[in-house]
Each structure stands twice: as C-alpha cells, then as structure tokens.
DRENLOGU-448622 format. One record per residue: x negated, y negated, z negated of N, C-alpha, C in turn; chain; residue in three letters. Coordinates in Angstrom, 3 decimals, always signed. Example, Ala and Ser with C-alpha at 12.3 -4.5 7.8 and 13.67 -1.06 7.14 Angstrom:
2
n.u_n.v_n.w_ca.u_ca.v_ca.w_c.u_c.v_c.w_kette_rest
-13.190_+5.690_-7.800_-12.300_+4.500_-7.800_-13.200_+3.300_-7.800_A_ALA
-12.850_+2.250_-7.080_-13.670_+1.060_-7.140_-12.900_-0.030_-7.870_A_SER
***
This chain:
83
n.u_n.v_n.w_ca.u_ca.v_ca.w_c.u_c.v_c.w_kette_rest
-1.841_-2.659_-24.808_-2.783_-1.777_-24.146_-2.718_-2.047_-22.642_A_UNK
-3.690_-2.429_-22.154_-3.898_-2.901_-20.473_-4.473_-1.121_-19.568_A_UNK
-3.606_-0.933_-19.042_-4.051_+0.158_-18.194_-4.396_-0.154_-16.937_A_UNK
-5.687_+0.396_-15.967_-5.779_+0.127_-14.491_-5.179_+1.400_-13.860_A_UNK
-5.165_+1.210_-12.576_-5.584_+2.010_-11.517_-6.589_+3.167_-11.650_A_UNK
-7.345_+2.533_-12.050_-8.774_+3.236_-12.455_-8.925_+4.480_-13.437_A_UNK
-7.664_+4.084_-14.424_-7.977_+4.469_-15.569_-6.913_+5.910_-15.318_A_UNK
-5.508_+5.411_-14.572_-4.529_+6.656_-14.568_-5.091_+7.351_-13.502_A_UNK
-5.816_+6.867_-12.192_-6.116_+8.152_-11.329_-6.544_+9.559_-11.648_A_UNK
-7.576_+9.490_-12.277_-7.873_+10.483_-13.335_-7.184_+11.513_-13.772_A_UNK
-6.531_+11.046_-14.544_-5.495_+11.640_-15.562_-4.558_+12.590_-14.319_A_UNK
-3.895_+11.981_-12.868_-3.032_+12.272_-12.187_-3.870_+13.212_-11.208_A_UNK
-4.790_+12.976_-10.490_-6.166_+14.075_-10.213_-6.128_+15.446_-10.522_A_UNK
-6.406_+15.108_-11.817_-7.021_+16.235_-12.902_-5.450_+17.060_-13.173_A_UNK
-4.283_+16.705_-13.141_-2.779_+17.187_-13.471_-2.512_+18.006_-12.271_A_UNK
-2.813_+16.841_-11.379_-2.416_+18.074_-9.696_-3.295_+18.906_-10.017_A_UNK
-4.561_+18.723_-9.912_-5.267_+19.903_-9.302_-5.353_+21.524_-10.343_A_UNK
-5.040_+20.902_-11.944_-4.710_+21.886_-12.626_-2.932_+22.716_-11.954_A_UNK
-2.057_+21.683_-12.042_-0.781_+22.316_-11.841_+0.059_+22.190_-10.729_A_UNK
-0.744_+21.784_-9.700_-0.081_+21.912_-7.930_-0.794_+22.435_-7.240_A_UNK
-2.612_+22.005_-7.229_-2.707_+22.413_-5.662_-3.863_+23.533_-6.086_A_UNK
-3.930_+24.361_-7.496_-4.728_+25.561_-7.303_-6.008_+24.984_-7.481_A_UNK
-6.382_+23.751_-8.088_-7.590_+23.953_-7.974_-8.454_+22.792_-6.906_A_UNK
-7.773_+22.307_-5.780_-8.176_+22.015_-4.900_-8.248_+20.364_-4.981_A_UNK
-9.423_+19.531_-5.183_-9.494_+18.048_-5.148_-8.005_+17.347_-4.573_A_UNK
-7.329_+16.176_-4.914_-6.557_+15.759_-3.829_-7.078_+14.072_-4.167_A_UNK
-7.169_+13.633_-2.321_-7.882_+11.990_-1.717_-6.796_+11.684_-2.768_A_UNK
-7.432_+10.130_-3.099_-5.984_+9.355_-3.733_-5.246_+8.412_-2.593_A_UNK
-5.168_+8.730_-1.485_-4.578_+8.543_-0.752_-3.796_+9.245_+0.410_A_UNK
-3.597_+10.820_+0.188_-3.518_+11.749_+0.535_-1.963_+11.675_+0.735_A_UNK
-1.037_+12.177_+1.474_+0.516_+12.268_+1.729_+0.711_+12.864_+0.665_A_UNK
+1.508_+13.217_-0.325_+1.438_+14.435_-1.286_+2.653_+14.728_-1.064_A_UNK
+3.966_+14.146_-0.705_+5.294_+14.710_-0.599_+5.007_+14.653_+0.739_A_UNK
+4.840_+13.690_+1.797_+4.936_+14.188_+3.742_+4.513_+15.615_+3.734_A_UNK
+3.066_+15.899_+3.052_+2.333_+17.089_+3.326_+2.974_+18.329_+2.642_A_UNK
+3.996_+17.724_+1.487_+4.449_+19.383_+0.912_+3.856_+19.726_-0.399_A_UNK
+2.926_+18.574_-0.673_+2.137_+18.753_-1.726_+2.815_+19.171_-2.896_A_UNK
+3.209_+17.894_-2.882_+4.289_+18.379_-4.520_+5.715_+18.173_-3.960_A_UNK
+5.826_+19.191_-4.749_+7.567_+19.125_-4.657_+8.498_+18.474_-5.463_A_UNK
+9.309_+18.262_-5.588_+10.443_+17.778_-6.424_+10.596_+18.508_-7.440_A_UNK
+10.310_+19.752_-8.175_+10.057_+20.158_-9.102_+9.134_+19.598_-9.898_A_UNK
+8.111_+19.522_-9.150_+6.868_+19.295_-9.291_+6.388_+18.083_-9.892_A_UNK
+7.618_+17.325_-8.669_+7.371_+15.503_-9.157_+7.607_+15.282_-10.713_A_UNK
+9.023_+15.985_-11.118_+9.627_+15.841_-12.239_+8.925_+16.059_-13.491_A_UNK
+7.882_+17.390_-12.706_+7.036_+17.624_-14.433_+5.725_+16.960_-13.871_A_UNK
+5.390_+15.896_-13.365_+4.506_+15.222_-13.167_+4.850_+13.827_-13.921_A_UNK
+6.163_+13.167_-13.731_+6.940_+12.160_-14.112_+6.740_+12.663_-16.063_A_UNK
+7.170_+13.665_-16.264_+7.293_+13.810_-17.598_+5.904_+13.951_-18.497_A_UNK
+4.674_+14.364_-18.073_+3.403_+14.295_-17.803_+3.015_+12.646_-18.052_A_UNK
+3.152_+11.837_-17.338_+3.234_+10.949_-17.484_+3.602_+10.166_-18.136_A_UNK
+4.956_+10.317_-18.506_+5.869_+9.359_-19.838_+5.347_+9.918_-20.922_A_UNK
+4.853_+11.159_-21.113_+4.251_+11.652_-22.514_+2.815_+11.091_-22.623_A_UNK
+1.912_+10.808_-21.629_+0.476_+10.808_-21.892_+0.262_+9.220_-21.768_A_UNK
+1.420_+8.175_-21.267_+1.678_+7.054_-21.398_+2.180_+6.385_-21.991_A_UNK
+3.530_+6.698_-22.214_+4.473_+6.265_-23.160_+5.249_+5.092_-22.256_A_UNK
+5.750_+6.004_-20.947_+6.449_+5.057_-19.880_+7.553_+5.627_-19.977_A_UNK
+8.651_+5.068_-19.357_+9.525_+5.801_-18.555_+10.017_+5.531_-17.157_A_UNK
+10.046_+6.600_-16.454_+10.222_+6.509_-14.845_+11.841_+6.342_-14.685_A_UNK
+11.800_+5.554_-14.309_+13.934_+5.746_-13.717_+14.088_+6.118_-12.771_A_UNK
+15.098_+7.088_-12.455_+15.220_+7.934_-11.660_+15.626_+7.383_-10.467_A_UNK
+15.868_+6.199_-9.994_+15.011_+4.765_-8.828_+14.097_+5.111_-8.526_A_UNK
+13.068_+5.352_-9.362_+11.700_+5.186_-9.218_+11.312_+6.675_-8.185_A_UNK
+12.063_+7.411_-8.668_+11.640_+8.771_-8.224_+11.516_+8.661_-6.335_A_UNK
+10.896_+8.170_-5.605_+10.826_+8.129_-3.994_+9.368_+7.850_-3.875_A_UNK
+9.474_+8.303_-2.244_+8.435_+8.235_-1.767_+7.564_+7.246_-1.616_A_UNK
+7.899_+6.035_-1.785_+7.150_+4.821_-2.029_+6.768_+4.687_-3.656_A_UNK
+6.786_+5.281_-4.567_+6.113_+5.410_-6.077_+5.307_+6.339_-5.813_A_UNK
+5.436_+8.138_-5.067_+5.134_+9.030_-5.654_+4.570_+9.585_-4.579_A_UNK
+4.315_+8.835_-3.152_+3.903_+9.494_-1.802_+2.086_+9.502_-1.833_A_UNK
+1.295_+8.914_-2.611_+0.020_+9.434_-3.039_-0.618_+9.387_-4.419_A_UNK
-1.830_+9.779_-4.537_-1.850_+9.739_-6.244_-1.902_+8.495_-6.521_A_UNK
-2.811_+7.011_-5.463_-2.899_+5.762_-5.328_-1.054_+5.211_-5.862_A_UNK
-0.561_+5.506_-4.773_+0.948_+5.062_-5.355_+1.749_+5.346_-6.532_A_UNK
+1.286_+6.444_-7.321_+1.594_+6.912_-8.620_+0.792_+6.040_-9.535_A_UNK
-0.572_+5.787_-9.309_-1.009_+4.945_-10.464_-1.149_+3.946_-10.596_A_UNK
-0.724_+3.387_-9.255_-0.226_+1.557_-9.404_+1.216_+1.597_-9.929_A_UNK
+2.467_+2.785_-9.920_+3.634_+2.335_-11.087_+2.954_+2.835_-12.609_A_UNK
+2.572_+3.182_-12.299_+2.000_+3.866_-14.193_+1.384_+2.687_-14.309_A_UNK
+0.239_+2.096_-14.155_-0.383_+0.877_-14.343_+0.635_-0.352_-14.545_A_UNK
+1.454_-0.637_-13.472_+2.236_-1.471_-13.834_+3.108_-1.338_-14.658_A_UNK
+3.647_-0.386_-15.384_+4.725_-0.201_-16.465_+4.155_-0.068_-17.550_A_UNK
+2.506_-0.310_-17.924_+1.797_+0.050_-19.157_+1.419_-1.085_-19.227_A_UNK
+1.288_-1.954_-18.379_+1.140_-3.597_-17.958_+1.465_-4.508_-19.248_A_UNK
***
C-alpha cells in the first residue's frame, strides 16, 4: 500500500481539529508544538491515532519536534513508514 502526503494530511487535519484545537482549521505548516498547539499528551494520542489508522509504529526517537512540529512534518513520517 503506497501512501502520500496527500493522502495522510487529511486524516491528521480532521484529528486535530476534532481533538486539539476545538474546531479550528490548522495550515499544514503551522508550529503546532512552538505555538502550544499540541501537547505531549496530545502528541501521544495523536501517535496512537496514527499507528491504528495506519498500521505504523512511531519510536519513541521519533517523538520530536522535527517529526511532529507541523501537520506537513507528521505526514511526511507517516508517508514514509507506510512507504
């Protein structure tokens, strides 16, 4: 199964805006941890969100701000680990 960019933004979009930001669109290039967006709680049931609706797993390496600092950077590792 070939996943894009394209295909997980979506999915990660539609997750924040149901279960972080209230509702509110977020850019896919937006700070999401600089700004406070998501938290480390947050990340974790985002990460698990993910390994369930993918069938990835994140290593807890992975967990920083260079994977998880916009929704863009979240769905180029999801993309690449479904690769």
């Amino acid at each position: 199964m070939t996943v894009s960019t394209n295909d997980v933004t979506p999915e990660i979009k539609g997750w924040l805006k149901d279960n972080v930001t209230g509702g509110r669109e977020v850019a896919t290039d937006e700070p999401l941890i600089e700004r406070g967006v998501l938290t480390s709680l947050q990340t974790v049931e985002l990460v698990m969100f993910l390994e369930e609706r993918f069938g990835i797993t994140v290593e807890d390496d992975e967990l920083d701000e260079e994977n998880f600092g916009s929704v863009e950077t979240i769905a180029g590792l999801v993309a690449g680990k479904v690769a």
